[in-house]
N, C-alpha and C positions, 0 to 999 in steps of 0.2 A: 504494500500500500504506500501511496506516495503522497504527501500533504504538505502545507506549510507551516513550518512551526517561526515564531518570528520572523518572517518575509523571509525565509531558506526554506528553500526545496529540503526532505527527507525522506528515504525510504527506509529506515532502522527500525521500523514496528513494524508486527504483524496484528490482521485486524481479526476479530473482531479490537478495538480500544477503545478506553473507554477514558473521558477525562481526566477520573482519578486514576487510571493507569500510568493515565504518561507522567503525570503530576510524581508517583511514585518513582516510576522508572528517571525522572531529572533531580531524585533527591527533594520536591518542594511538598512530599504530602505534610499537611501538620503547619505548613509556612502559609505567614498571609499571603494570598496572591490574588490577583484582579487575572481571571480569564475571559477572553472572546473568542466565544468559535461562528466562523463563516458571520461574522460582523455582529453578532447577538451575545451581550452580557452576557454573562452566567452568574447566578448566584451558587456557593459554596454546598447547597445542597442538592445539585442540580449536578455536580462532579460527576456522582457515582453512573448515575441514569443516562450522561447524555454523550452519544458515540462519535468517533472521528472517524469519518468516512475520508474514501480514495477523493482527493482533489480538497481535502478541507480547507482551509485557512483559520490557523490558529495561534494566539497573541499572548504571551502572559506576561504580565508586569510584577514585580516584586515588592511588594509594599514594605517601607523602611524607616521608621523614624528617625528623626537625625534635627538637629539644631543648631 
């Protein structure tokens, strides 16, 4: 399966996946993160349920506080 993970091309999953998979597989499960898949928010409990298809586009930001 081939998708975008932060505007890069990837083919390193195999599908079925599922948000919180890849979240696990980049080390951020447990981490605040803002995710967008194929241009639509996600809320954090929407992770487990919602799948990344061939051709997706997907965005994650790392939330950080800092001063």
């Amino acid at each position: 399966m081939t998708f975008s993970l932060n505007g890069s091309p990837t083919s390193d999953y195999e599908a079925p996946l599922s948000v919180a998979a890849l979240l696990e597989e980049l080390q951020l499960a447990g981490s605040p993160v803002l995710v967008e898949l194929d241009g639509v928010a996600l809320r954090p409990r929407e992770f487990a349920t919602r799948q990344i298809g061939d051709g997706s586009r997907v965005e994650i930001l790392r939330v950080a506080a800092g001063g």
